[in-house]
PDBQT receptor file of N, H, CA, C and O in Angstrom, charges set to zero:
ATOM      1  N   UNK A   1       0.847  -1.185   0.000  1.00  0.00    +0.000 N 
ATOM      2  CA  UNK A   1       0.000   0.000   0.000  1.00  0.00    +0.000 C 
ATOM      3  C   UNK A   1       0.892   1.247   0.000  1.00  0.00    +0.000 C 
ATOM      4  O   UNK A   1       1.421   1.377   1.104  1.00  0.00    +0.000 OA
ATOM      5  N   UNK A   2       1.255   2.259  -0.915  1.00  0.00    +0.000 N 
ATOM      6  H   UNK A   2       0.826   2.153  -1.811  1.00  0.00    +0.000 HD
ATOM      7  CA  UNK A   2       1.039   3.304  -1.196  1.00  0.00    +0.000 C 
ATOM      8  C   UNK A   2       0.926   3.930   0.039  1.00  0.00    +0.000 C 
ATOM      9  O   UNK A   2      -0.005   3.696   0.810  1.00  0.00    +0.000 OA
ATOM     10  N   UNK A   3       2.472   5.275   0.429  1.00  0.00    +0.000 N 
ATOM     11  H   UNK A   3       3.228   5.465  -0.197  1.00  0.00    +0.000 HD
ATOM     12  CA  UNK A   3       1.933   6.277   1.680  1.00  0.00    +0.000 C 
ATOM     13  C   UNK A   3       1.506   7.424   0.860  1.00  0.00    +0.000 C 
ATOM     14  O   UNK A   3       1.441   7.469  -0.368  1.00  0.00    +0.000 OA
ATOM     15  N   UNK A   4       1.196   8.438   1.799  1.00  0.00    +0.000 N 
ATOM     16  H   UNK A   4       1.248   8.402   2.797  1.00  0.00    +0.000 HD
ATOM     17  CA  UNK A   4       0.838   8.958   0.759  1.00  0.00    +0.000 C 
ATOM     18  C   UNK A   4       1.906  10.248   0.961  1.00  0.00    +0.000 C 
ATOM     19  O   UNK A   4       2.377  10.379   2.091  1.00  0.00    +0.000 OA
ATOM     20  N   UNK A   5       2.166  10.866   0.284  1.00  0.00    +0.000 N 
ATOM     21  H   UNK A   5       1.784  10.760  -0.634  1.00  0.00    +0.000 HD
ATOM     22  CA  UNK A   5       3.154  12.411   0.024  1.00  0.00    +0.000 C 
ATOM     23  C   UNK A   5       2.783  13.329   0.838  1.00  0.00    +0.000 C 
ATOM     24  O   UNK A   5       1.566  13.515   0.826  1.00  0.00    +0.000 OA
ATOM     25  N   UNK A   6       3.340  13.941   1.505  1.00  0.00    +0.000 N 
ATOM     26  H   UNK A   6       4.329  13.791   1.516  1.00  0.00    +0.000 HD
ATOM     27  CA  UNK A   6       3.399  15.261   2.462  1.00  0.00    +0.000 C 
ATOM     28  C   UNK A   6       4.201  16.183   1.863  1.00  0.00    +0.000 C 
ATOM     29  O   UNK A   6       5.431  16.134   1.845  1.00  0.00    +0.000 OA
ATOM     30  N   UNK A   7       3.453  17.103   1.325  1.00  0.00    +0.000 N 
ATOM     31  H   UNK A   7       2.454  17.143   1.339  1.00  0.00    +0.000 HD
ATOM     32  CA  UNK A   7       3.859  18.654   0.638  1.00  0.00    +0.000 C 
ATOM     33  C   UNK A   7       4.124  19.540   1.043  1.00  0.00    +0.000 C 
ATOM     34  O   UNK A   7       4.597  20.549   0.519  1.00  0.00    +0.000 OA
ATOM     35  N   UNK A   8       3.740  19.207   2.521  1.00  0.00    +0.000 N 
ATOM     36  H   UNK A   8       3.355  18.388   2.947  1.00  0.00    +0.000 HD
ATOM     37  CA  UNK A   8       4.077  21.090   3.255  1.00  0.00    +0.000 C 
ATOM     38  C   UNK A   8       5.763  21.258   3.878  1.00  0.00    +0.000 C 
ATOM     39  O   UNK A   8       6.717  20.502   4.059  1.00  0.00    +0.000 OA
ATOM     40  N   UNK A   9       5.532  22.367   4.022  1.00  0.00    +0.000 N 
ATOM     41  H   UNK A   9       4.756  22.981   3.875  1.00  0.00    +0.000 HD
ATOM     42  CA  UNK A   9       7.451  22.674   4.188  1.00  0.00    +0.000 C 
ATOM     43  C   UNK A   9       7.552  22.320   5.994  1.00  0.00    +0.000 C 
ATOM     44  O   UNK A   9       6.829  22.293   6.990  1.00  0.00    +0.000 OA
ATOM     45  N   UNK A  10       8.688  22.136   5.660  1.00  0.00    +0.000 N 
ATOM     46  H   UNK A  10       9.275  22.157   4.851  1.00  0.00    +0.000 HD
ATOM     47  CA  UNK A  10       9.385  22.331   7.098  1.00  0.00    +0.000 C 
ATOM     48  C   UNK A  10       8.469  23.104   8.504  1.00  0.00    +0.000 C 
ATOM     49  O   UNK A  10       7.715  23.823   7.849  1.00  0.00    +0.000 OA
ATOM     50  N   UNK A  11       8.299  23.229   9.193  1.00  0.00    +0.000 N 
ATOM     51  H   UNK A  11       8.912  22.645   9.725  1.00  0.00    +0.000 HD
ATOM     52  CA  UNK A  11       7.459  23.442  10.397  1.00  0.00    +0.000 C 
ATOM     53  C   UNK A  11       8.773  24.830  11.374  1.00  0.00    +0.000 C 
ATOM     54  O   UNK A  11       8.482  25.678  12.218  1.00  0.00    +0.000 OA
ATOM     55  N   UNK A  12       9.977  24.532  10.827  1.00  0.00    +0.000 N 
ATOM     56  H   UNK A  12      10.213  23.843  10.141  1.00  0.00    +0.000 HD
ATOM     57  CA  UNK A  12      10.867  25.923  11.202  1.00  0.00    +0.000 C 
ATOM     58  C   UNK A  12      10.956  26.843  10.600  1.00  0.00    +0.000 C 
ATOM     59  O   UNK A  12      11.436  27.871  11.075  1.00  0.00    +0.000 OA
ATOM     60  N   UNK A  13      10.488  26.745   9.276  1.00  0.00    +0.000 N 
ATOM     61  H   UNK A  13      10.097  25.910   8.889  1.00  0.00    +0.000 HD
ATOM     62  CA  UNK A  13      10.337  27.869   8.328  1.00  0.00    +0.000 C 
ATOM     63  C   UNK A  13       9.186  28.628   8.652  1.00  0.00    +0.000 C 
ATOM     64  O   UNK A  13       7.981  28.376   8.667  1.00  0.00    +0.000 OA
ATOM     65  N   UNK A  14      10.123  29.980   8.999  1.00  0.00    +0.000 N 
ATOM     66  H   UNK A  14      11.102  30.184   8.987  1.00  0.00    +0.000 HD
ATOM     67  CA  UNK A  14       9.127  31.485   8.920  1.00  0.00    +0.000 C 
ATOM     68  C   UNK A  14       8.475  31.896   7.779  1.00  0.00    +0.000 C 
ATOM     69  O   UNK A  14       9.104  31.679   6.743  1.00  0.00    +0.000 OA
ATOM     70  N   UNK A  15       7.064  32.592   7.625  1.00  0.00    +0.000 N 
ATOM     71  H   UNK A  15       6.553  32.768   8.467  1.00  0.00    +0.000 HD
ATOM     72  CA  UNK A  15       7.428  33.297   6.501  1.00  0.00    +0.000 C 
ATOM     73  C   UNK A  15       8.051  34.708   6.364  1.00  0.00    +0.000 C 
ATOM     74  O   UNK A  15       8.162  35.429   7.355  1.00  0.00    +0.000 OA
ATOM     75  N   UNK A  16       8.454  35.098   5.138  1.00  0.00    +0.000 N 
ATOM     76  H   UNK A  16       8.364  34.512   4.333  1.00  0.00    +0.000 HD
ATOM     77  CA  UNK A  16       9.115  36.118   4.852  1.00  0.00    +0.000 C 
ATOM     78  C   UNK A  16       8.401  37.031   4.764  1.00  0.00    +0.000 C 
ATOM     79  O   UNK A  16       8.371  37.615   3.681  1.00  0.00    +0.000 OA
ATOM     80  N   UNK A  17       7.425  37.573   6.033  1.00  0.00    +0.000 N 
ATOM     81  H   UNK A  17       7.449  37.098   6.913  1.00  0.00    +0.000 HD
ATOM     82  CA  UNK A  17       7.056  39.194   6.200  1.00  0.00    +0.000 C 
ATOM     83  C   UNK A  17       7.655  40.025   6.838  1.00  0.00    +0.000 C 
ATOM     84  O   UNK A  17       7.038  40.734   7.633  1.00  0.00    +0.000 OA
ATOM     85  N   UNK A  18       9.071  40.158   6.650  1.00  0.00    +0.000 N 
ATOM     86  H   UNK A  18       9.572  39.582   6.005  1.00  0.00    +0.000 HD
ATOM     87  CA  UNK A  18       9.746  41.237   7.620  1.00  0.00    +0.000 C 
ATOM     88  C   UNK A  18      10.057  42.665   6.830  1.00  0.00    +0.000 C 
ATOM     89  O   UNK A  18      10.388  43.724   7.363  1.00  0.00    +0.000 OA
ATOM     90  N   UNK A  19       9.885  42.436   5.572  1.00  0.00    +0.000 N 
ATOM     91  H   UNK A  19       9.616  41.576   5.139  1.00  0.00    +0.000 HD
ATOM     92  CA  UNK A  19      10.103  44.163   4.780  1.00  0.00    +0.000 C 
ATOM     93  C   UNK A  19       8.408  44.676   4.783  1.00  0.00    +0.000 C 
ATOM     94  O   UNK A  19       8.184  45.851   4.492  1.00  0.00    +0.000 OA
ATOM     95  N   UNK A  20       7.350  43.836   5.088  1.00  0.00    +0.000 N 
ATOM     96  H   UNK A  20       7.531  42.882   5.324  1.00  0.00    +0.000 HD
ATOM     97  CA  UNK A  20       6.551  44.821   5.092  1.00  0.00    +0.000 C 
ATOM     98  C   UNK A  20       5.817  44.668   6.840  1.00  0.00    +0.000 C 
ATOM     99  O   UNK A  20       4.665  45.017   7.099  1.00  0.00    +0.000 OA
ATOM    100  N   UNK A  21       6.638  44.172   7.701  1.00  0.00    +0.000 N 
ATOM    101  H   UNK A  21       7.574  43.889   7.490  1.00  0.00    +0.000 HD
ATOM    102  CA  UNK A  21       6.704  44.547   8.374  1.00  0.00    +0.000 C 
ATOM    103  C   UNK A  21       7.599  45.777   8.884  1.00  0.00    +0.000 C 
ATOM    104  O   UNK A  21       7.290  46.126  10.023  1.00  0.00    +0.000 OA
ATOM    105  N   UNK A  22       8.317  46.285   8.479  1.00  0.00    +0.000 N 
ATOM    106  H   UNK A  22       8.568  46.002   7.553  1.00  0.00    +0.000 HD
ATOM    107  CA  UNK A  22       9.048  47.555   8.443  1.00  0.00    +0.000 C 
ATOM    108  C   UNK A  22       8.785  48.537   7.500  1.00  0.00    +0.000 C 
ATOM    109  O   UNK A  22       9.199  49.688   7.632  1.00  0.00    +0.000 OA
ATOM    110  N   UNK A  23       7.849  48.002   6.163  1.00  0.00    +0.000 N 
ATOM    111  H   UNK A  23       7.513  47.067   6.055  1.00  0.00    +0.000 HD
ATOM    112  CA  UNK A  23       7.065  49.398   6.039  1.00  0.00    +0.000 C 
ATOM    113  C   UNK A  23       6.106  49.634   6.668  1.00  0.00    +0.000 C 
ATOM    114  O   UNK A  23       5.628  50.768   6.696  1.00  0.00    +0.000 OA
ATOM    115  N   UNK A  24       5.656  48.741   7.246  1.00  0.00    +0.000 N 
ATOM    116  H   UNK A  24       6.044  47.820   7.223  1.00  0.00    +0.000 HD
ATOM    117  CA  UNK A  24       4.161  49.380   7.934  1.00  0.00    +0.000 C 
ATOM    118  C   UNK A  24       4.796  50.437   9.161  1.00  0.00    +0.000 C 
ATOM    119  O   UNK A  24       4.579  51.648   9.205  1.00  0.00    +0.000 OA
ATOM    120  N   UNK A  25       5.625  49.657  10.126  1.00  0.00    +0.000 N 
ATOM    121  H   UNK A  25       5.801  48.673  10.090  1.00  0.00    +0.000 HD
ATOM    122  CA  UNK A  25       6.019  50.814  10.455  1.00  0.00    +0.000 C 
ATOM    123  C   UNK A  25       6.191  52.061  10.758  1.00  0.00    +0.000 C 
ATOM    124  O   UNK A  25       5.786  52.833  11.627  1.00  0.00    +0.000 OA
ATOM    125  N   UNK A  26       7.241  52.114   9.381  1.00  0.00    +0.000 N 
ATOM    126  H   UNK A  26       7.569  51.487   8.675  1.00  0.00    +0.000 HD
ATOM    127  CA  UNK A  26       7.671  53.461   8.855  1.00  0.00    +0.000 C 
ATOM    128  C   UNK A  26       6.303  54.661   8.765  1.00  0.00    +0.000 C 
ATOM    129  O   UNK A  26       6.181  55.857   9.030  1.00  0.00    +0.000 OA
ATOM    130  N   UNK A  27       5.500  53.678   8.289  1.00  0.00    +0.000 N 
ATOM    131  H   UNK A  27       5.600  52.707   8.073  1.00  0.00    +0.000 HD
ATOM    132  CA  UNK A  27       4.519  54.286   7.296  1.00  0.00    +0.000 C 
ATOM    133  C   UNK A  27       3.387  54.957   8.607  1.00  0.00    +0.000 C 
ATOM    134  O   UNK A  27       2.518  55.823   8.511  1.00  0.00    +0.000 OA
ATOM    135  N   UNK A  28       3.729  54.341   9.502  1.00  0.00    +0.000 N 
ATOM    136  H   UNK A  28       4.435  53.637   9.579  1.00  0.00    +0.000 HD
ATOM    137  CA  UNK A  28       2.502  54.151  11.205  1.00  0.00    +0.000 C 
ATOM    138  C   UNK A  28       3.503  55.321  11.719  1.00  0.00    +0.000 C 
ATOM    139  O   UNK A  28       2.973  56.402  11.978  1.00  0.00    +0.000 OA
ATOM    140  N   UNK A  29       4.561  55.227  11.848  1.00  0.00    +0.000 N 
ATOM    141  H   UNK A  29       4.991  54.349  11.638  1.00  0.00    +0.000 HD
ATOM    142  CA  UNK A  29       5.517  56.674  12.358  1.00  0.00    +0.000 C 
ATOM    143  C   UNK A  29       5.477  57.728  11.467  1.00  0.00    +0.000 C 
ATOM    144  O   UNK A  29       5.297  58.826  11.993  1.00  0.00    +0.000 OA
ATOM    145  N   UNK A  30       5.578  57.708  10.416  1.00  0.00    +0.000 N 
ATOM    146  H   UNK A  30       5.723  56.816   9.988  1.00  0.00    +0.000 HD
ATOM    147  CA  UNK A  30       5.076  58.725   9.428  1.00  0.00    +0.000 C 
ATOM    148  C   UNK A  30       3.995  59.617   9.740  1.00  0.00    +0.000 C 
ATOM    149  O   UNK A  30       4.005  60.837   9.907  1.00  0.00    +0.000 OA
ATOM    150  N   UNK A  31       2.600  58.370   9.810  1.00  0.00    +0.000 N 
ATOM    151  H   UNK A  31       2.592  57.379   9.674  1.00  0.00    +0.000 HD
ATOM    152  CA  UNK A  31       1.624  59.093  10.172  1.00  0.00    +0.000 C 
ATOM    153  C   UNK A  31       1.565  60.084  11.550  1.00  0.00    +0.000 C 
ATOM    154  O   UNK A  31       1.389  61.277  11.798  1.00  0.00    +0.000 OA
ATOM    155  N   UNK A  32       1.827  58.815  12.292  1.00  0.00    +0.000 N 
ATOM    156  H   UNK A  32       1.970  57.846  12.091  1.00  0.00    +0.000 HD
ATOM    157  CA  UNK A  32       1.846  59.783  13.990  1.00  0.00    +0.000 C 
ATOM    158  C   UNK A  32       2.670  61.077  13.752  1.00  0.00    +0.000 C 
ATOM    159  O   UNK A  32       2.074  62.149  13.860  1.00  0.00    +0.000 OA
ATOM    160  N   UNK A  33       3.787  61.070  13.486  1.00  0.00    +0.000 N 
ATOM    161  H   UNK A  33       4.271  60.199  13.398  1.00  0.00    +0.000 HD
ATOM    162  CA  UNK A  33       4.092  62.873  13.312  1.00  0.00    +0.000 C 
ATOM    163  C   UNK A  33       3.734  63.952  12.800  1.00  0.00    +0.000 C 
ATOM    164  O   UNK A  33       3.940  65.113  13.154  1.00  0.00    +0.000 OA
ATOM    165  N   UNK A  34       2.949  63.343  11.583  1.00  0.00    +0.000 N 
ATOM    166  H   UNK A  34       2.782  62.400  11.296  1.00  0.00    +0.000 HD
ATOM    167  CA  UNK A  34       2.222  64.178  10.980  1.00  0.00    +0.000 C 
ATOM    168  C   UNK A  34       1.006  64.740  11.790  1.00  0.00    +0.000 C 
ATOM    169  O   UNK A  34       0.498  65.851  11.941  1.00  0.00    +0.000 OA
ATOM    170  N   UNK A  35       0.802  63.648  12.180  1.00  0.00    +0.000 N 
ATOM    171  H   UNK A  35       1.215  62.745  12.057  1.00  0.00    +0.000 HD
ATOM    172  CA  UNK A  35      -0.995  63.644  13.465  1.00  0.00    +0.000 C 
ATOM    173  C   UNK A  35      -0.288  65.506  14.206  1.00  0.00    +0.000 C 
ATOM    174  O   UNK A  35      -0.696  66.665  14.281  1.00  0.00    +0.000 OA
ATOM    175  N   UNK A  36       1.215  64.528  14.670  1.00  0.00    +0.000 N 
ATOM    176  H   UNK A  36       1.547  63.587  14.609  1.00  0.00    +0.000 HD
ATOM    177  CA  UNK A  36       1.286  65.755  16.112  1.00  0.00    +0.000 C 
ATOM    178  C   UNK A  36       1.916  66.996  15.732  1.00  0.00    +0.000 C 
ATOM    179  O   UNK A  36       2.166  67.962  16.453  1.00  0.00    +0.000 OA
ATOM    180  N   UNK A  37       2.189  66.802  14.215  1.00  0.00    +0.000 N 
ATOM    181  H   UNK A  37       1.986  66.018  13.630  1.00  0.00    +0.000 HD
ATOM    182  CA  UNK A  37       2.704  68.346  13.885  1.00  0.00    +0.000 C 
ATOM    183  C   UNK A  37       1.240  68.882  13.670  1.00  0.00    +0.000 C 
ATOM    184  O   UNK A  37       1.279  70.112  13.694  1.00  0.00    +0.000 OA
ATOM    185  N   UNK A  38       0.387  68.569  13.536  1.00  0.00    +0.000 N 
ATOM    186  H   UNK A  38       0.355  67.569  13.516  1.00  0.00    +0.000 HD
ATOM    187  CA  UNK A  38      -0.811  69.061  12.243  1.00  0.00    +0.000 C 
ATOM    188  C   UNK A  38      -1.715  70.141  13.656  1.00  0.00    +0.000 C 
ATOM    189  O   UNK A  38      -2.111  71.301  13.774  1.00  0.00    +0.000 OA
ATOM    190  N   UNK A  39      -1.681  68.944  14.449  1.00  0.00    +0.000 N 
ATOM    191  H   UNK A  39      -1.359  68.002  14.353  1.00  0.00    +0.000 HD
ATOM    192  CA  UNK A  39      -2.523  69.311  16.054  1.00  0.00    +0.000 C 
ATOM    193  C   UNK A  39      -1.607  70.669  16.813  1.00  0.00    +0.000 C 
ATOM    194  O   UNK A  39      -2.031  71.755  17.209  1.00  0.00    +0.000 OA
ATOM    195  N   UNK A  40      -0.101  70.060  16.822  1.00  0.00    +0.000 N 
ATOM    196  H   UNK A  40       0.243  69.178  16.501  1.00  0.00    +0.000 HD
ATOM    197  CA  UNK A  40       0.801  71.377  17.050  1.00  0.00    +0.000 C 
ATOM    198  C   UNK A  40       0.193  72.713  16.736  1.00  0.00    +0.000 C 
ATOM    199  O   UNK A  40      -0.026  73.706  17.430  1.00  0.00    +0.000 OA
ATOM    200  N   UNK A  41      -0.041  72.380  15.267  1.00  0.00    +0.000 N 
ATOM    201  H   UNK A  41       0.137  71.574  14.703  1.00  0.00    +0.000 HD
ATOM    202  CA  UNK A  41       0.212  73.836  14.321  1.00  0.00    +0.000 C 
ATOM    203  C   UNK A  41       1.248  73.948  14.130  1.00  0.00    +0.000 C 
ATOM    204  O   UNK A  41       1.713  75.058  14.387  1.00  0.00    +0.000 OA
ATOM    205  N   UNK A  42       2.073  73.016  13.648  1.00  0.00    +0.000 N 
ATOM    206  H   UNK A  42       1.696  72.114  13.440  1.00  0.00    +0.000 HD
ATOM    207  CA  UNK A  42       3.140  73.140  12.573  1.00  0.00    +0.000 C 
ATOM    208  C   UNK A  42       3.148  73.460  11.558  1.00  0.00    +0.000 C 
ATOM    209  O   UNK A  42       2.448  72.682  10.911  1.00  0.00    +0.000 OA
ATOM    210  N   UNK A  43       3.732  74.535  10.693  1.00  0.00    +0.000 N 
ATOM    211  H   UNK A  43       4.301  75.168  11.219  1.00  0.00    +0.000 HD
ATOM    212  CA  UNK A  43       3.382  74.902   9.452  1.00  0.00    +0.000 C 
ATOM    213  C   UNK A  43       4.197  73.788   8.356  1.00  0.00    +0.000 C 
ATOM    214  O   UNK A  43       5.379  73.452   8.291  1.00  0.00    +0.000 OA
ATOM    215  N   UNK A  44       3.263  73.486   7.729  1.00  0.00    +0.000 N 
ATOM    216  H   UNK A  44       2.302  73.760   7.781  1.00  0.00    +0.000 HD
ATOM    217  CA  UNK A  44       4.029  72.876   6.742  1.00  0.00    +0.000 C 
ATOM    218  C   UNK A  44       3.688  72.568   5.333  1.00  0.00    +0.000 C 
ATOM    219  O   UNK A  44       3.040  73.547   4.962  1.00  0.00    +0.000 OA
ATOM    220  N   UNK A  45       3.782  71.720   4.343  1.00  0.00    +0.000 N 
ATOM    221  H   UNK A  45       4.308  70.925   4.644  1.00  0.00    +0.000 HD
ATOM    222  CA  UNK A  45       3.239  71.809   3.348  1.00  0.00    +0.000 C 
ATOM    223  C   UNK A  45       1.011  71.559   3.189  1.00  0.00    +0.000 C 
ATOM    224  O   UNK A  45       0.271  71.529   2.206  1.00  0.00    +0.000 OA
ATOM    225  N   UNK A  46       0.773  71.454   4.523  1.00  0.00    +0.000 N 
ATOM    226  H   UNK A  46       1.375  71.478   5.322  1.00  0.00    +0.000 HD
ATOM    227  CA  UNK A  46      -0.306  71.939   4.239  1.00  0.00    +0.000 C 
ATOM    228  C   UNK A  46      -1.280  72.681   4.664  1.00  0.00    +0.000 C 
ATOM    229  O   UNK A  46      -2.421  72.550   5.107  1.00  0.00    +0.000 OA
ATOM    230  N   UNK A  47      -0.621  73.396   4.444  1.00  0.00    +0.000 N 
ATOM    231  H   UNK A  47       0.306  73.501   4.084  1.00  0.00    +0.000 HD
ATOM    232  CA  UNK A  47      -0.907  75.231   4.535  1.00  0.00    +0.000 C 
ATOM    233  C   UNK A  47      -2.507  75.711   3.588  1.00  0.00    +0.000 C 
ATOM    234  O   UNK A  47      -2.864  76.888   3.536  1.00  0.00    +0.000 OA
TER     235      UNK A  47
């Protein structure tokens, strides 16, 4: 009798979300400064 095939990978393998885990980020700190210049009254390009 025939076993049958197991296709899935390795069980130590990560997946590879770590660059958009560091844009999100970026992109989440981006925002927040903008938040606290805007609330400041920071002048800036949107004037």
């Amino acid at each position: 009798m025939p076993k049958a095939f197991r296709a899935s990978s390795p069980a130590t393998r990560k997946p590879d979300n770590s660059p958009l885990v560091t844009i999100a980020l970026f992109c989440g700190i981006g925002l927040l400064v903008s938040l606290v210049a805007m609330m400041a009254g920071v002048q800036g390009a949107w004037n």
